[in-house]
N, C-alpha and C positions, 0 to 999 in steps of 0.2 A: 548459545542458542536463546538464553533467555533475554542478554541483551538485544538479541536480533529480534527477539519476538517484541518483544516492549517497544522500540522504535517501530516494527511494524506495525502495531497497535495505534499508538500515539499518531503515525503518518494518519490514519483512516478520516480525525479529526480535521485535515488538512482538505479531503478530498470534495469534489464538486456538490454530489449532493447534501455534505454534512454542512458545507459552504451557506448552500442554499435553504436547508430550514433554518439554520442560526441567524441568515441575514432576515430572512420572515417575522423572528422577534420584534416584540415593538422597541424593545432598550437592551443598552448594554446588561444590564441586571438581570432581565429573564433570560438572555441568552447564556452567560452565566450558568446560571440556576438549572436552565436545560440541559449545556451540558453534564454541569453534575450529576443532577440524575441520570443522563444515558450513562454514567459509569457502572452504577452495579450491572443496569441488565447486560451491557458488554460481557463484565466479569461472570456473570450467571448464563451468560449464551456461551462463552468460551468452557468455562466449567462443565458445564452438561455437556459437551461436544468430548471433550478430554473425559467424562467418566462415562459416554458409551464407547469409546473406543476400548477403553480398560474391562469394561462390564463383557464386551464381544469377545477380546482375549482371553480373558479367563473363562469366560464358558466354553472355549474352543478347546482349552488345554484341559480343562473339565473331563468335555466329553473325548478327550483323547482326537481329535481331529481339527486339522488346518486346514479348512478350505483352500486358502490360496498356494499352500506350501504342496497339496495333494492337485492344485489343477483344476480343482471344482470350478472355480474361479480362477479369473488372468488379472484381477488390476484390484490394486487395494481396494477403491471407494464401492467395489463388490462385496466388503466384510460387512457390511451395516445390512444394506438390503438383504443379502444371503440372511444372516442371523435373525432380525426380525422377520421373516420368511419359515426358519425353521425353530424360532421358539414357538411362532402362532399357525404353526403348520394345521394342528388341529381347532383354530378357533376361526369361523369363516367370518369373512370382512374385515377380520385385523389386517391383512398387508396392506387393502384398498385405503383404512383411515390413514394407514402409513404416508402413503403415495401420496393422497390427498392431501395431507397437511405440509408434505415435502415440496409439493411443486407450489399449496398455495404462496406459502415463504418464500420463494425461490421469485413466484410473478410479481409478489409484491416489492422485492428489490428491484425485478426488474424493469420493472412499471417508471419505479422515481427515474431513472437512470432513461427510457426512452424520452421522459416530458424532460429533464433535462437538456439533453443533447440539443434538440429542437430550438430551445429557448436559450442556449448560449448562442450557437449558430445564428440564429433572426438578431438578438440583441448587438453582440461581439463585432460582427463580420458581413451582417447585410443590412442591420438598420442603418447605421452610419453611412453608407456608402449610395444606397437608391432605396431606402425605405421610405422617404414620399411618395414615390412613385406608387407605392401599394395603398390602397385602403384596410379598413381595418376587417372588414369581411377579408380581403383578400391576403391579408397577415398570415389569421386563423386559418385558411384554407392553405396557404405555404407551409405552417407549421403542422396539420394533419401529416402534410404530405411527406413532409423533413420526417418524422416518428415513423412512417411505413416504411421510407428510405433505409432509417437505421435501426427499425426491426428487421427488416429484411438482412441486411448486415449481420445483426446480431446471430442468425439463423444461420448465416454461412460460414460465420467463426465456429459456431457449435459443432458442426456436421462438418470441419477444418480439424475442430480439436477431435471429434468422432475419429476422423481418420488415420493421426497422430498417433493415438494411440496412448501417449501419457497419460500419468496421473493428472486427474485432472485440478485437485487440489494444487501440485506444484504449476500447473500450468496457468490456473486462474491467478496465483500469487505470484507466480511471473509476469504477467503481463499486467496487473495493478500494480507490482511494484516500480516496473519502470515509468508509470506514470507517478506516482503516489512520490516515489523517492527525490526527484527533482522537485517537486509542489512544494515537499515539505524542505528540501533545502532552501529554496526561493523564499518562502516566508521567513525562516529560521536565519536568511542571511537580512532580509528587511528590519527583522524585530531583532536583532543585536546588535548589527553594523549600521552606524548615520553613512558612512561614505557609499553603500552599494546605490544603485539606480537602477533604473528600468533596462540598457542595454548588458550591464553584469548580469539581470535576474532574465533576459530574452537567454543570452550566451550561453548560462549555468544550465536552465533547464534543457535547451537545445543539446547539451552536452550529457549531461547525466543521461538523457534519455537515446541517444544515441550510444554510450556508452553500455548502457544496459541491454540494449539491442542486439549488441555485439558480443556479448558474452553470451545470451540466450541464442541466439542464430549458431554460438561457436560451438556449444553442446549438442548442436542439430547438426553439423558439419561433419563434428569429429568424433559422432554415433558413442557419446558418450551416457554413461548407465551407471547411475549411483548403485553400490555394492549395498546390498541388505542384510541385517541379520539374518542368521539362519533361522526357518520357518518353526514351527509348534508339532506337535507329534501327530502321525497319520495313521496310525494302528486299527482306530475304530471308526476311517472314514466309509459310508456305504452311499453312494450316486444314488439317488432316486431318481427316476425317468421328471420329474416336476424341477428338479436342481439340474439336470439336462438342460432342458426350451428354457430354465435363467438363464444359463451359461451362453446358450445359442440367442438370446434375443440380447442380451448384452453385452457380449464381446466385440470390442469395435477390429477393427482390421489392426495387424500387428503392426509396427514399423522401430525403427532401429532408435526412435526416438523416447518410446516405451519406457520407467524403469523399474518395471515390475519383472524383471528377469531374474531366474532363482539364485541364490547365494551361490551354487557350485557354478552357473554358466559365468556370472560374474568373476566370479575367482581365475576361470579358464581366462579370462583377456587381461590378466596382471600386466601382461608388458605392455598391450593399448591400455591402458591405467596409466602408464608410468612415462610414454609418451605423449599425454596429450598435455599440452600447455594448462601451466598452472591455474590462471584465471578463469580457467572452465569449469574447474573440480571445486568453485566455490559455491555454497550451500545458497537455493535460491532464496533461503530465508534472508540469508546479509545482502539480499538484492534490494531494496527498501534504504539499509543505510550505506550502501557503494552511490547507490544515486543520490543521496543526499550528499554528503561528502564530496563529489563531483561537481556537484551543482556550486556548491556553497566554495570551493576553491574558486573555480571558472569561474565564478561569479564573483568575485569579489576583486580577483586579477583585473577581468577586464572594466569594472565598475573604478578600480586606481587609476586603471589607464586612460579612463578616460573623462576622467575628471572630476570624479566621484569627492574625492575629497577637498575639493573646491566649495563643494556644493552641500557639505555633510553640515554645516550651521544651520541650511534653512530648511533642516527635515525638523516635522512638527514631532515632541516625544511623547507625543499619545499614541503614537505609532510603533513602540517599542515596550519590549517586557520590563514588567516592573522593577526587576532585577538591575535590568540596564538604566533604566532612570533612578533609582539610587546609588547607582554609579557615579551619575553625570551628575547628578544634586551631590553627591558627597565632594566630587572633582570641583566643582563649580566654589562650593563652602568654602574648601582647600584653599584654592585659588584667589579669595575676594579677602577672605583671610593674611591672604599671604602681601595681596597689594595694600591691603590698610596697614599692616607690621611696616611693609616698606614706607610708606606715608607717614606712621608714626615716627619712625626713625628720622626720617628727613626733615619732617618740622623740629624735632628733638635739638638734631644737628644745627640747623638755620638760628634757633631760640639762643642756644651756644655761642655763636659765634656773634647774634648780633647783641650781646649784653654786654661785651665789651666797648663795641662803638657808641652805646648808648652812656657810655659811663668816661 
């Protein structure tokens, strides 16, 4: 798990918008520098995130009561709200700054991610092909229109995943991983391998992300429901009519997809457990490095095949990790080495043989 989380980490580096402010740097050097610093606040966003989930646990086994294990609640990501809810039950406008500050973090990722979309689309796949034809008023007015397009998208995913019913944490990381896992194979096959090309890194990503498609769709097929530990103690749970209208205002509709199902129903389907194909039953956390791995085989297959290593001399190695150019500086050393040895030898040989005809 912790390997899978660390690749998934590391993939994030790889993704569109992280793409897009490093390439805003003016040089290699502050981009650099940029990322280094975004490293602790990662580590201190994941930190805090890991000691309120630990903080809510134990106060629930505290107070002798499981929300989700007693019903209160149907889906994990209901532990955090419930709890900041009933530590500040009595202090009024605490849940409101909660709320507040949740969705504003939440608009602001979301925000990068809509001016993105827009801006690979116009750039990628319509300015190359009839972007004269537009003006620049008329650009900007395409690309308003591309952001409302895929808000509106965004808004039918949400009220898609509403209806699912799953966690939504595994479902958001499902579906970045299957993009994020292939990206970051693609790169990881460019910056180690000189023979991959651009049809190895089209094929690889094509395939990881189909492949990852097919595992998350197969979990949806064959009504598959990760088993969970059993819940925390429910002794001294008591409903208030106010943990009621939570419960009713955010429980989405149930579906088979769900996998917040309690330890004992779980237990009941051991034999669909033990029927469903293996590749199902794998943790969507290793979804990130299955697409990576995917990508970076396919990708390098078809990059041999097709002539990839024809063509691996006239890749420039400012393109490649530094690791790997000290590779190819030490091979290179090796090798110039090894023709002067043979050079020495041979004039050695020649000096030899002609001092007899001189004499």
């Amino acid at each position: 798990m912790v390997i899978a989380n660390m690749i998934q980490f590391f993939s994030l580096g790889y993704s569109q918008m992280v793409v897009q402010r490093i390439m805003s740097t003016p040089t290699t050097g502050k981009a650099m520098q940029a990322s280094f610093l975004a490293i602790p606040g990662f580590a201190l966003f994941g930190s805090i995130s890991c000691f309120l989930g630990l903080m809510a646990f134990a106060y629930n086994v505290q107070q002798g009561c499981d929300p989700l294990n007693k019903k209160i609640i149907v889906r994990p990501e209901q532990v955090l709200p419930y709890f900041v809810m009933d530590i500040f039950d009595s202090t009024p406008g605490m849940p409101g700054v909660f709320l507040a500050a949740l969705f504003s973090a939440s608009l602001s990722t979301l925000s990068s991610g809509l001016n993105s979309l827009p801006t690979i689309t116009w750039e990628d796949f319509i300015k190359p092909h009839c972007g004269a034809r537009f003006s620049e008023v008329q650009a900007t007015m395409f690309g308003k229109i591309l952001v409302v397009v895929f808000g509106s998208l965004a808004i039918g995913f949400a009220y898609l995943a509403y209806l699912l019913g799953g966690p939504i944490v595994q479902m958001t990381s499902t579906a970045t991983s299957c993009v994020n896992g292939p990206i970051l194979g693609m790169f990881l096959m460019g910056a180690i391998f000189k023979s991959a090309n651009a049809k190895g890194a089209i094929a690889g990503c094509l395939s990881g992300f189909a492949f990852l498609l097919w595992i998350a769709l197969g979990q949806v097929v064959q009504k598959f429901a990760t088993p969970r530990l059993p819940g925390g103690p429910t002794a001294n749970c008591t409903v208030t009519s106010m943990f009621n209208q939570f419960n009713n205002y955010t429980s989405p509709v149930q579906s088979n997809f769900s996998t917040t199902e309690s330890f004992e129903s779980v237990a009941d389907h051991t034999g669909h457990f033990h029927k469903i194909l293996g590749i199902y039953k794998v943790s969507y956390i290793w979804y990130t490095t299955i697409g990576m791995l995917v990508c970076m085989l396919v990708g390098m297959v078809v990059s041999v095949i097709t002539g990839g290593i024809r063509t691996a001399d006239d890749v420039d190695i400012k393109y490649l990790f530094n690791l790997r150019r000290m590779l190819d500086s030490k091979r290179v050393k090796q090798y110039e080495l090894k023709e002067r040895g043979h050079k020495f030898d041979g004039e050695n040989e020649t000096s030899v043989e002609l001092v007899p005809e001189k004499f």
